[in-house]
N, C-alpha and C positions, 0 to 999 in steps of 0.2 A: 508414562512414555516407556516405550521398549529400549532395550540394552542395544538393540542395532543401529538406532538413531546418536549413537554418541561415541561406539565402537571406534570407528575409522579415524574420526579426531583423536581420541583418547591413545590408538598405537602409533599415530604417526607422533602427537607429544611425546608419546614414551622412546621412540626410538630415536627424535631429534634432540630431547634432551638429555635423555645418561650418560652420551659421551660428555657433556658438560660437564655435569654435577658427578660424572666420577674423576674427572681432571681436577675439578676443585677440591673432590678429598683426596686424591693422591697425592698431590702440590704440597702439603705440609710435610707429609711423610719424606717425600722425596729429596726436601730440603732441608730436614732432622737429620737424614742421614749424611746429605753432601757437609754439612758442619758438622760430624763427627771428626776426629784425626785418622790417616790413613792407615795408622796400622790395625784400627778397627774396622774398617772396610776394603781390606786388603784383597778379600776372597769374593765380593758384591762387582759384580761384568755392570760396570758402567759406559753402557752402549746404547745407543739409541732404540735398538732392537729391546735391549732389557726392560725400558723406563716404558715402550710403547706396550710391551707384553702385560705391564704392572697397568697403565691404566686401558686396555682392553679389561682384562679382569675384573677389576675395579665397574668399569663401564657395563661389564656384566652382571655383574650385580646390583647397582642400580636398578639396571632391565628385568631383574626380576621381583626386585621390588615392586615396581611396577605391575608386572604381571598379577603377582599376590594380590594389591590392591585391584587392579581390574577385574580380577576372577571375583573375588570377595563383590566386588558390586555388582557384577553379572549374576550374581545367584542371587541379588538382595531384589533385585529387580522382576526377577524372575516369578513364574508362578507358582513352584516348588514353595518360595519361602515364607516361613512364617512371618508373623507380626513382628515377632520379636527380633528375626532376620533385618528385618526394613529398618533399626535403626542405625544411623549413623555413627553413632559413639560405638556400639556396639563392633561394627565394621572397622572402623579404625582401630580398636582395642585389639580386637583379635590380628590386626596388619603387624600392630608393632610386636604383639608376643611371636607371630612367626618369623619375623625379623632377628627375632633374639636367640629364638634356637638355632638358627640357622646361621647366625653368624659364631656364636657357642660353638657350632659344629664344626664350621670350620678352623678357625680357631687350633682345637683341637688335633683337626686333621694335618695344620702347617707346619711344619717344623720351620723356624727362623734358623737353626744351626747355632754358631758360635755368638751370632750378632745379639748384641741386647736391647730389647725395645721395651723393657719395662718402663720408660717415661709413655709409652704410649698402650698401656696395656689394655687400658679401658677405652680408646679411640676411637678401635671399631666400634664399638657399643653408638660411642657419642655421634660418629658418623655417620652411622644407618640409622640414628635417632633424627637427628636432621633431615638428611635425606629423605628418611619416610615419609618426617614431614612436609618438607617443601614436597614430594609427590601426590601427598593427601590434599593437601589445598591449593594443589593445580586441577586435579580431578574435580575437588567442588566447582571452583573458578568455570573450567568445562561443562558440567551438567548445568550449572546456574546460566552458564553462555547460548546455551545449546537450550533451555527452558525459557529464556527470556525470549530467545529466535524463534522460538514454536509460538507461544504466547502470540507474538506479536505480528504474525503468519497470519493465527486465526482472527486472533483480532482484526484484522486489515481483510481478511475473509468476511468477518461479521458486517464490517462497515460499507463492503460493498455489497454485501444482500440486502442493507437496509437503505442504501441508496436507491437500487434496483426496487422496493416496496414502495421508495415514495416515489420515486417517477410512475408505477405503477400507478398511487393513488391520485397523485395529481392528475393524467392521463384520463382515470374514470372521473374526475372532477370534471375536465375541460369538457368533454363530449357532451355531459348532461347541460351546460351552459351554452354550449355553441346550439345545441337542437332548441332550446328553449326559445333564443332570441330568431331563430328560424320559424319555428313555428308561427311566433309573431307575425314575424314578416310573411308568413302562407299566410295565415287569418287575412292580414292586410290583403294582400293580393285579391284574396277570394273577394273580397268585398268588391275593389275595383276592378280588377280586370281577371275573367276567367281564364283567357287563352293563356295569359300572362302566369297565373298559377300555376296551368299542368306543366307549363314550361319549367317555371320553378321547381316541380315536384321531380319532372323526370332527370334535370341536371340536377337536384339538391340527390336523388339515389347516386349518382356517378360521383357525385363528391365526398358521398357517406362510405362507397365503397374500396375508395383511393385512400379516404382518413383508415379505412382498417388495415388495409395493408401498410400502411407508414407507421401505427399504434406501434409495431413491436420494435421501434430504433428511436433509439437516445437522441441520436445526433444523425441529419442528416447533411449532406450540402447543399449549401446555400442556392443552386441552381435547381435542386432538385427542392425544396422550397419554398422559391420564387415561381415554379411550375403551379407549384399547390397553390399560391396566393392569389395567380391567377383564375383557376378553376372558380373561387373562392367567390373574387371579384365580380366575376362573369355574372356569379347567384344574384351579386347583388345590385347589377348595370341593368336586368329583368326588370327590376322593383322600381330604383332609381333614374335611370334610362342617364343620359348626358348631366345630372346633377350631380353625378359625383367623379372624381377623375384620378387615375391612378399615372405616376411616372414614377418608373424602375432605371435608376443609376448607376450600375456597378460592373468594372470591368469582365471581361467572359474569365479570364485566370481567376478573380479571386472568386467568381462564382462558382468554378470546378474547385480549387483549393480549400476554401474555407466553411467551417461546419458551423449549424447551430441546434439548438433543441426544436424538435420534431412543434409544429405551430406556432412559432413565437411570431412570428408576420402575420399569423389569422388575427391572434390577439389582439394585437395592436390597430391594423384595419378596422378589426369590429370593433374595437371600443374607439374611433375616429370618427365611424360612422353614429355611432348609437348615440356620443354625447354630443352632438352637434346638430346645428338646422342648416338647411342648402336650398339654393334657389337655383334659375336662372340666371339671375341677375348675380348671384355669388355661390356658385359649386363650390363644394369640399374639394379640394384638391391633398393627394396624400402623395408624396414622395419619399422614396429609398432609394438613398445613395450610400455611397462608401468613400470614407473618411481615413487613412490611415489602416489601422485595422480594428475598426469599428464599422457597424451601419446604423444610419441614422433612418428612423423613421418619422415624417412629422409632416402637420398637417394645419391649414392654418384653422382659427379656432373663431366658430362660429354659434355662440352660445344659443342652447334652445328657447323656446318663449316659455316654454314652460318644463321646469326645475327637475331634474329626474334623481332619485337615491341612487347614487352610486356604492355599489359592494366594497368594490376594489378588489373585487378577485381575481379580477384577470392579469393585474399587473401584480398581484399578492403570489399566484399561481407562475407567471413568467421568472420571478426572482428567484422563487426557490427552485425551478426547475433549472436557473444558470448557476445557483449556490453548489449543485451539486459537480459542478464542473469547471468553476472560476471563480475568483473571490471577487472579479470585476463584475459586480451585477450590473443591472440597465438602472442605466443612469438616466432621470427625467430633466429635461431642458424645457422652460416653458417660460414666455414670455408674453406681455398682452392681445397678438397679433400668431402666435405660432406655439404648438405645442410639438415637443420632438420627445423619444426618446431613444438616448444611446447604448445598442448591442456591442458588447464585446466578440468579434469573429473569432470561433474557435477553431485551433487546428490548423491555424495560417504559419 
């Protein structure tokens, strides 16, 4: 990661904190001296101005501690620097020995005058040993903040391009399932009734070419849909004719309002129809309606005379296509007499 991605936090720390942590080193000082006796500080302007001057000062120097250390990592980061640049210890080792001349230096450069502070000779040193410190492992603290924040960016990047893959591959699952049990049903057709088949063939194209254009969305609404299940239905009222019987439930608001994944109503329809027998005498009847904020699809259950292997991919394929959007999957209700199951509506 680049030295810009950490830059702007790292000076605004640096500039919120050193008035801090130079108030906290000048505090001892300030109050070594107010407990000295007065004729030792007889010539020291104790003024508000003076004590504010003492820790600006102070507070600037912190800030350049600071800087020292930010420079020292902007080059380690950098593509200038060596192997050896990149370490850590190494970075810090050189932070406190510039620390030390520079405070040697000044030092040097101060004259205290008459006042004696040899109880605190070595102070500064201890000071800016601190200081550096606590600077050093707030800058880690920030790179490891600002590294975890990236981290976990891409991460949340990676999990929804592998979301995005398996809606993809569910998507080419469902198709190859839906034409297969179509085709059937063309076979059929052709045997009994011709007219009946081209009919079939020419709405089963208007319905292949409606499913492409919906292929490229997650989620559509529920209204838009319920459009499709009709198309859907119609393929199959050809074949069927009055044996089989569709009623739709659901207020017009939560049909505009509420989403779901792109065919989860085909699914259900066709495996209604497929594991069941229907007469005259007793049609499939399938109803959706809306319960709260769910929809219920169900249908009462008319077993066939002869036993068919079920996959379960259609309901295997409907769950994981709501797992990647709710923890509420579809929930199966079934009883001797009605088989339901329950959608959670997304986006209500």
């Amino acid at each position: 990661m680049q030295f810009k991605d950490y830059s702007e936090r790292l000076y605004k720390t640096a500039l919120l904190t050193s008035p801090l942590i130079g108030l906290m080193i000048v505090t001892p000082v300030l109050l070594y001296i107010e407990s000295l006796p007065p004729e030792k500080t007889y010539f020291i302007e104790h003024t508000v101005g003076s004590v504010s001057a003492s820790a600006f000062f102070v507070s600037l120097h912190i800030f350049l501690q600071w800087l020292i250390s930010i420079l020292l990592f902007q080059y380690s980061v950098s593509a200038k620097a060596s192997a050896i640049w990149k370490k850590s210890w190494l970075r810090n080792l050189l932070s406190y020995l510039i620390i030390y001349f520079y405070v040697a230096i000044v030092l040097v450069l101060t004259d205290t005058g008459p006042l004696d502070l040899s109880a605190f000779e070595i102070y500064p040193y201890i000071g800016s040993f601190v200081s550096n410190s606590v600077i050093l492992i707030m800058i880690n603290l920030i790179i490891t903040q600002v590294d975890k924040g990236s981290l976990e960016l891409e991460k949340a990047r990676l999990q929804i391009n592998e979301l995005k893959q398996h809606q993809d591959r569910l998507k080419q699952q469902m198709h190859p399932h839906f034409l297969f049990n179509a085709l059937g049903t063309l076979h059929g057709l052709i045997l009994k009734d011709s007219e009946k088949s081209a009919q079939y063939v020419e709405h089963l194209a208007k319905y292949l070419r409606k499913s492409i254009s919906l292929s490229d969305d997650d989620l559509i609404p529920i209204k838009k849909e319920l459009k499709f299940i009709e198309n859907y239905f119609y393929l199959q009222r050809l074949r069927f004719s009055d044996l089989i019987k569709l009623e739709v439930h659901i207020p017009e608001d939560i049909s505009k309002q509420g989403r779901l994944p792109v065919f989860s109503l085909q699914i259900l329809v066709e495996n209604a129809i497929k594991h069941n027998s229907f007469s005259k005498d007793i049609p499939l009847c399938i109803s959706i309606r809306q319960e709260d904020h769910y929809l219920l699809v169900s249908n009462n259950k008319t077993p066939l005379y002869t036993a068919t292997t079920s996959t379960g991919h259609g309901l295997k394929n409907l769950t994981a296509r709501f797992q990647s959007f709710t923890t509420e999957v579809p929930l199966i209700l079934e009883t001797e007499e009605t088989f339901t199951v329950k959608l959670k509506i997304l986006d209500l």
